[in-house]
C-alpha atoms as an extended CHARMM CRD file, in Angstrom:
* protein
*
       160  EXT
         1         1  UNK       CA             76.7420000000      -17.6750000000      -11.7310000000  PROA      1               0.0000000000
         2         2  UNK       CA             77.2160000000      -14.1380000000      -11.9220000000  PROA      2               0.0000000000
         3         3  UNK       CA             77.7730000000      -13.8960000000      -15.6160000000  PROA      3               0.0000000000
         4         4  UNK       CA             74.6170000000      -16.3100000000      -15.7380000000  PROA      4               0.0000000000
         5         5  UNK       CA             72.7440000000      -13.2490000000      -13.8250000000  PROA      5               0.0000000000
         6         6  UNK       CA             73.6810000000      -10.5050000000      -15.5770000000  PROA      6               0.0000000000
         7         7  UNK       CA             72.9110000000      -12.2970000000      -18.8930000000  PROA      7               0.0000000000
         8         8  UNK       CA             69.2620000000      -12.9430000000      -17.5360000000  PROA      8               0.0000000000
         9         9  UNK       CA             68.7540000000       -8.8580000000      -16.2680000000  PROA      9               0.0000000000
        10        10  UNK       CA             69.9090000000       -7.9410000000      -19.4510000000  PROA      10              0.0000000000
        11        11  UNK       CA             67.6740000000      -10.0840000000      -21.5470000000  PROA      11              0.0000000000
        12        12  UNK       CA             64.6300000000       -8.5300000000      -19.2640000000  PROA      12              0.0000000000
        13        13  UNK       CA             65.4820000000       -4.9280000000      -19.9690000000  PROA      13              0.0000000000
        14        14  UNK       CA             65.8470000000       -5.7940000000      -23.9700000000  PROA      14              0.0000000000
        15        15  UNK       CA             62.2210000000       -7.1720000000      -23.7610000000  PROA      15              0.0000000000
        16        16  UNK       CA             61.0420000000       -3.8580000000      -21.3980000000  PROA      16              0.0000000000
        17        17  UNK       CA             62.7100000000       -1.8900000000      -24.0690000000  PROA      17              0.0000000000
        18        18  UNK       CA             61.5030000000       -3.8270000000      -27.2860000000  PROA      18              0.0000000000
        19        19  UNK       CA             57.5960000000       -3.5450000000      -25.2800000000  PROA      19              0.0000000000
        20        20  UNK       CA             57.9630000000       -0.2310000000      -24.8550000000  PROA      20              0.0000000000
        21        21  UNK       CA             59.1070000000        0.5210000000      -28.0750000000  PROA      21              0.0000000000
        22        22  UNK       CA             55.9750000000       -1.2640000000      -29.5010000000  PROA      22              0.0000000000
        23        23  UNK       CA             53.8220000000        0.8040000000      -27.4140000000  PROA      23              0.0000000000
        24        24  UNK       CA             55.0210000000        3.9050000000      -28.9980000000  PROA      24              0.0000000000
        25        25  UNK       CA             55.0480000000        2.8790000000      -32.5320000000  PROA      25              0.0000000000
        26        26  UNK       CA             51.4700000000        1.9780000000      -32.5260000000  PROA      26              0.0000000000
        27        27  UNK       CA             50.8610000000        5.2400000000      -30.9310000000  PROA      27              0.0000000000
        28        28  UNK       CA             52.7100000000        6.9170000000      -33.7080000000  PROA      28              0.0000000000
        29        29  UNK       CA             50.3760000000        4.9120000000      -35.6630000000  PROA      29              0.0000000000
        30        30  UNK       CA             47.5560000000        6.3810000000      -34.2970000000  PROA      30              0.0000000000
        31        31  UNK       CA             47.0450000000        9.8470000000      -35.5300000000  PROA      31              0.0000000000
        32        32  UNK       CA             45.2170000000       12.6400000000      -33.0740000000  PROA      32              0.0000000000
        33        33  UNK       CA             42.5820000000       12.6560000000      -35.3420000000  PROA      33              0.0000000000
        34        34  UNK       CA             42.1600000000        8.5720000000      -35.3510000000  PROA      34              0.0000000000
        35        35  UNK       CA             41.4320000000        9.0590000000      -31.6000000000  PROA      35              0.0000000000
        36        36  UNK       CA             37.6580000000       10.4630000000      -30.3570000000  PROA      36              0.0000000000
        37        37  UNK       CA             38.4700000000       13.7650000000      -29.0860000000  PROA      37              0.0000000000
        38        38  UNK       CA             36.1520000000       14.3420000000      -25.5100000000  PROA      38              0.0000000000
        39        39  UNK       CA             33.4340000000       16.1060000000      -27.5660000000  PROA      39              0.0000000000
        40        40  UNK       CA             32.6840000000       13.2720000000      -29.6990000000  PROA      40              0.0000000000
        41        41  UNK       CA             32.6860000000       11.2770000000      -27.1780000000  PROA      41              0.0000000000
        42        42  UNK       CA             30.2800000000       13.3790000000      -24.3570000000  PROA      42              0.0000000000
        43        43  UNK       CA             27.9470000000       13.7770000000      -27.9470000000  PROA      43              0.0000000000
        44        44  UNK       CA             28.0150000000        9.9760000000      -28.2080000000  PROA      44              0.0000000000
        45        45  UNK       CA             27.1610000000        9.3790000000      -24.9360000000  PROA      45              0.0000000000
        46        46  UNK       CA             25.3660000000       12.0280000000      -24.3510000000  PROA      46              0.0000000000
        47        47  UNK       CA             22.4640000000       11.4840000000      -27.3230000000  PROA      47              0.0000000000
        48        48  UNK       CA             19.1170000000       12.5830000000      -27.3460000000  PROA      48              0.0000000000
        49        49  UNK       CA             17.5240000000        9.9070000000      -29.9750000000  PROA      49              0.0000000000
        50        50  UNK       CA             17.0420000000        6.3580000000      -28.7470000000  PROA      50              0.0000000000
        51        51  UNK       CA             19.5270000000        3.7820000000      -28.2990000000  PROA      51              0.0000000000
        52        52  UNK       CA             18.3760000000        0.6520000000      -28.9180000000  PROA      52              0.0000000000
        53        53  UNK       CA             17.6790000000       -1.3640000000      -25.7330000000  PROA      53              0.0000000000
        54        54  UNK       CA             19.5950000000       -4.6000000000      -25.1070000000  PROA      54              0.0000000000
        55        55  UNK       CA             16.7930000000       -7.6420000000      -25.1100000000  PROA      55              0.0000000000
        56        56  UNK       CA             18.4810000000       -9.0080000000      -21.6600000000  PROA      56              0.0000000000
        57        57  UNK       CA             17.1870000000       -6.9050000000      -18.6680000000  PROA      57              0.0000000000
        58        58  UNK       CA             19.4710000000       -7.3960000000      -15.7150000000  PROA      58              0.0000000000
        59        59  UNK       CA             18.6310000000       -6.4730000000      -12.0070000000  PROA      59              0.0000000000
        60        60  UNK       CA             21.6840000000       -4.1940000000      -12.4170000000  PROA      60              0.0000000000
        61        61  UNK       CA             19.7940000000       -2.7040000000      -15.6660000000  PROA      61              0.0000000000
        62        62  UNK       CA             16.4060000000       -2.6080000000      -13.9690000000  PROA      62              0.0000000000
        63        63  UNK       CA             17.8910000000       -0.8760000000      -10.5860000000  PROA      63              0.0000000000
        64        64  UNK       CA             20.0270000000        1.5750000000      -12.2440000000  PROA      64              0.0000000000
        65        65  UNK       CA             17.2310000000        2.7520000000      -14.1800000000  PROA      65              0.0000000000
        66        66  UNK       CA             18.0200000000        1.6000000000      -17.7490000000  PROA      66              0.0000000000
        67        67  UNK       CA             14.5890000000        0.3610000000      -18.6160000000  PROA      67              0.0000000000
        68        68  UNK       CA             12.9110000000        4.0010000000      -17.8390000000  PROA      68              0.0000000000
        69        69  UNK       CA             14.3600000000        4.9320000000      -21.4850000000  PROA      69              0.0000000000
        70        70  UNK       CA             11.4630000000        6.9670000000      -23.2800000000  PROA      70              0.0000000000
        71        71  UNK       CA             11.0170000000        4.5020000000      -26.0080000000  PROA      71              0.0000000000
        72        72  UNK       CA              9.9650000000        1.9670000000      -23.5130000000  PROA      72              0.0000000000
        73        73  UNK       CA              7.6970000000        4.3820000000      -21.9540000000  PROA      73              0.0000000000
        74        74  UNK       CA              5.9300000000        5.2620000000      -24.8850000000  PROA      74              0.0000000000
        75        75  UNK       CA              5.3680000000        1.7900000000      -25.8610000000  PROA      75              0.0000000000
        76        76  UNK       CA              4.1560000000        1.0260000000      -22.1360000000  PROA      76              0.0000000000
        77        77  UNK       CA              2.3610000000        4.1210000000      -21.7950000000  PROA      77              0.0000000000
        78        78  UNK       CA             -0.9910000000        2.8370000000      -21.8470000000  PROA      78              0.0000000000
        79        79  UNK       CA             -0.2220000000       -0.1020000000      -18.9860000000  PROA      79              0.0000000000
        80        80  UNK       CA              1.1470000000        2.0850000000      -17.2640000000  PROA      80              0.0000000000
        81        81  UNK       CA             -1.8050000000        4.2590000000      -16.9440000000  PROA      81              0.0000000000
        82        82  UNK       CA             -3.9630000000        1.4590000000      -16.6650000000  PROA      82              0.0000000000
        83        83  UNK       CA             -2.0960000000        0.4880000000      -13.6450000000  PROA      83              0.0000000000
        84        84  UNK       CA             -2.0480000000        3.8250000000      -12.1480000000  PROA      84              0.0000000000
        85        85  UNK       CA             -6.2360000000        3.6840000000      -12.8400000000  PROA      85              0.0000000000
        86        86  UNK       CA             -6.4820000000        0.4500000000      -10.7910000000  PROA      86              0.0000000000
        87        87  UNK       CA             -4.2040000000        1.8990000000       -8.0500000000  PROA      87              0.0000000000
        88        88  UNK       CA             -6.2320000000        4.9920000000       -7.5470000000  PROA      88              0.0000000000
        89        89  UNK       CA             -9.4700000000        2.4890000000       -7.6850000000  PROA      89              0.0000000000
        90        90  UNK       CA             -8.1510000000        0.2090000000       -5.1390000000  PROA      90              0.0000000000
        91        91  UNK       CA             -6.9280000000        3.1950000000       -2.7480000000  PROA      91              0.0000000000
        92        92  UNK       CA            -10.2570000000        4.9550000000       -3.1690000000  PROA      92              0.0000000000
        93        93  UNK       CA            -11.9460000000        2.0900000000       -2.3260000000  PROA      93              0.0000000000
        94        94  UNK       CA            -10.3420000000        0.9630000000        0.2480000000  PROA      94              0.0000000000
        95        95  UNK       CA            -10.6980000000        4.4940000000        1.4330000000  PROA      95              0.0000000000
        96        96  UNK       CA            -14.4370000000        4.0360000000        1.3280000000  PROA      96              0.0000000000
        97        97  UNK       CA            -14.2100000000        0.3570000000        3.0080000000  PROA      97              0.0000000000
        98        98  UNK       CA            -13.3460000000        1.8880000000        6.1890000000  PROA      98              0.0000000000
        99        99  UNK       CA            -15.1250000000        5.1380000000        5.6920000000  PROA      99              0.0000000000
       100       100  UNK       CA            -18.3250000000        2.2550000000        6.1540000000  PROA      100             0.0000000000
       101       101  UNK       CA            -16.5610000000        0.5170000000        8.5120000000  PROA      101             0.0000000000
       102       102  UNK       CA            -16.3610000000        3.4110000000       11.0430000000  PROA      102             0.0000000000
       103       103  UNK       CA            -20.0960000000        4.5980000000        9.9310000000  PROA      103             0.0000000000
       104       104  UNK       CA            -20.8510000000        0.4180000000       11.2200000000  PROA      104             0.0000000000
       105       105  UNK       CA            -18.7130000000        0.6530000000       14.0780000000  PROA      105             0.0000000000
       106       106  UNK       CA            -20.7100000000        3.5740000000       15.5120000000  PROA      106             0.0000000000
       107       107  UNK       CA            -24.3400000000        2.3650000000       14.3500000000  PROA      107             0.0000000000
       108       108  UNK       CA            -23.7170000000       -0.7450000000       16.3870000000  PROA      108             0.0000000000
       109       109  UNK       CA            -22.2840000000        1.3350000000       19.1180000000  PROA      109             0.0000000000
       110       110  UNK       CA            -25.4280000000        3.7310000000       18.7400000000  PROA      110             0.0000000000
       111       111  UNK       CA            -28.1590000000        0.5560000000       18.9810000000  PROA      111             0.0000000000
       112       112  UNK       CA            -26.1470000000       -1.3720000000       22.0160000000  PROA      112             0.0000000000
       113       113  UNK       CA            -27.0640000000        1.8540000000       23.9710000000  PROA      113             0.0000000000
       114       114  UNK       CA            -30.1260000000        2.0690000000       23.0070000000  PROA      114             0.0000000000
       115       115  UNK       CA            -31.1830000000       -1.3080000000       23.4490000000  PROA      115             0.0000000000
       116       116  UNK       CA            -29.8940000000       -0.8350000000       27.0090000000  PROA      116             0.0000000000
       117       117  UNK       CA            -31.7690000000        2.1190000000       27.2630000000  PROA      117             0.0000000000
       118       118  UNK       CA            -35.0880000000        0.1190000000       26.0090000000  PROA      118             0.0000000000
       119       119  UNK       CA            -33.9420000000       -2.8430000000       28.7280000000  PROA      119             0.0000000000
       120       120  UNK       CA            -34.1800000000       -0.1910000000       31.5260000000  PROA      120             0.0000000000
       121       121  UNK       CA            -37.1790000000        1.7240000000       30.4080000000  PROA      121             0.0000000000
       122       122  UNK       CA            -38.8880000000       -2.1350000000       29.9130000000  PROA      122             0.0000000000
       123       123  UNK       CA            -37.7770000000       -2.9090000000       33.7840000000  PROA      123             0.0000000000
       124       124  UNK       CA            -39.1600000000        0.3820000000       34.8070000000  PROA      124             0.0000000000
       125       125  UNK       CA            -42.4250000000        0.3840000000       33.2430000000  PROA      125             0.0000000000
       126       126  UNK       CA            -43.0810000000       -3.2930000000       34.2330000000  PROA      126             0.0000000000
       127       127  UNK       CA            -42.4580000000       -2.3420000000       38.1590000000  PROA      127             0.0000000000
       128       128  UNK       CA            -44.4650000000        0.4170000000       37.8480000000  PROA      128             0.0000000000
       129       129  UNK       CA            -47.4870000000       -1.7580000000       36.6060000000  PROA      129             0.0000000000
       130       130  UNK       CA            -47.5130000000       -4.2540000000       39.1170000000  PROA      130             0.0000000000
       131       131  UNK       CA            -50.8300000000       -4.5890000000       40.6240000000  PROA      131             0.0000000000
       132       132  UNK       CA            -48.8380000000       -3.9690000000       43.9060000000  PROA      132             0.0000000000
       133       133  UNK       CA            -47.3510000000       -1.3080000000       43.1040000000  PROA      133             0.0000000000
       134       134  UNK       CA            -50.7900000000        0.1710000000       41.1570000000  PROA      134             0.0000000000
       135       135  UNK       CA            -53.2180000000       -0.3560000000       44.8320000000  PROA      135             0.0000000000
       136       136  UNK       CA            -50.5190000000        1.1070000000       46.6320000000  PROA      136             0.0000000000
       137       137  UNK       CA            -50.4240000000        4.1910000000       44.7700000000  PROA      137             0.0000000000
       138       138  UNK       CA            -54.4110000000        4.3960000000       44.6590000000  PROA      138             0.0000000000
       139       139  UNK       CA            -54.3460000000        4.4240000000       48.3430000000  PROA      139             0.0000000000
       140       140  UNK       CA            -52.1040000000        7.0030000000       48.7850000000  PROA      140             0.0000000000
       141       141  UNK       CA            -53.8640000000        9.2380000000       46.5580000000  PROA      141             0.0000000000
       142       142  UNK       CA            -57.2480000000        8.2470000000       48.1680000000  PROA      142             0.0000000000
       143       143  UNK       CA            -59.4220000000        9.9260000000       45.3750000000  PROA      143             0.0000000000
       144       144  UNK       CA            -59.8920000000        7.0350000000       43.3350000000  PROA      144             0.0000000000
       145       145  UNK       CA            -63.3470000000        4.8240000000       43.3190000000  PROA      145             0.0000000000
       146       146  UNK       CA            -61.1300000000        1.7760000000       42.1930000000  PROA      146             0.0000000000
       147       147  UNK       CA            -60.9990000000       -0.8940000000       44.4190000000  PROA      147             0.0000000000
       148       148  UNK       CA            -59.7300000000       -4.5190000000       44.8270000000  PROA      148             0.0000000000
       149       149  UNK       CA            -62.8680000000       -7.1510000000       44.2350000000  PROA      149             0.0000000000
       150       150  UNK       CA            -63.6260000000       -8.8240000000       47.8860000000  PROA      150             0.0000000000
       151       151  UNK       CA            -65.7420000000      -11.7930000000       46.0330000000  PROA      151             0.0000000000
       152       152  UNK       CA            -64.4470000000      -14.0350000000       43.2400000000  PROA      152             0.0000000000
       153       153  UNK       CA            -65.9900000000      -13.4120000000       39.6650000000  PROA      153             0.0000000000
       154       154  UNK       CA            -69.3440000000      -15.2150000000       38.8110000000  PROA      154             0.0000000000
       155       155  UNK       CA            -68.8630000000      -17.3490000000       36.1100000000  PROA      155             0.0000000000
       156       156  UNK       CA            -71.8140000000      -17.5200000000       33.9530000000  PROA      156             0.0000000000
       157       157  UNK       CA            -72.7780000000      -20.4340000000       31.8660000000  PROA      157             0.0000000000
       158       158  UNK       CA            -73.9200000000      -20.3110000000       28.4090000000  PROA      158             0.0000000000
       159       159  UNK       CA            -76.0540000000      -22.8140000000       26.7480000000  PROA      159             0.0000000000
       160       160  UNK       CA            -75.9420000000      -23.4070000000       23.2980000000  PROA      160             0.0000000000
């Protein structure tokens, strides 16, 4: 059982050994200059013309800001400023809506007042010309030759 143990550790530190040996031939293989040093690969990364971009947009590609490359703003360039255009139009407008809307608000306010103001001066005037209230103030003043009629009108007939 023993022998049957040591047999099997030894077999697993032939294959580590046989791996690792492996490993460092093929990077004998590769030469330093087979490898990208960092420079290449920051300038590969790091490029100023336009990569091409992939035809599948992603939420992961849209959120992380992939699709704001400036080949797909130039080619968008004109929708976007047409959507800007409408923006501004709406906001202005709406701007204006309630610009009116508080110009309304305080014209209606404006003409309930003043037709409350016409309803009083209307009940006013009309108690002031009752006929009442008119022979009571000519006999207080006692200058005037106007006088309430002691006989009923004549009525005169016409003939035709």
């Amino acid at each position: 059982m023993k022998e049957d143990k040591d047999k099997y550790i030894i077999e697993e530190i032939e294959e580590d050994d046989e791996v690792n040996n492996a490993s460092e031939n093929s990077m004998e293989k590769e030469s330093p200059h087979s490898r990208p040093t960092l420079k290449e690969v920051i300038d590969e990364t790091a490029r100023e013309d336009e990569q091409p971009s992939s035809s599948s947009f992603t939420l992961r590609k849209i959120l992380g800001g992939d699709v704001l490359n400036t080949a797909t703003i130039r080619k968008q360039i004109w929708l976007i400023l047409l959507i800007t255009f409408f923006v501004v139009l709406y906001i202005s407008n709406r701007y204006s809506c309630q610009q009116k809307q508080l110009e309304i608000d305080n014209l209606t306010t404006k003409l309930n007042n003043l037709k409350f103001k016409t309803l009083s001066t209307s009940s006013m005037l009309t108690e002031k010309s009752r006929e009442s209230h008119v022979m009571e103030l000519l006999r207080m003043n006692n200058d005037s030759t106007i006088y309430t009629a002691d006989q009923p009108p004549y009525i005169i007939m016409v003939g035709e």
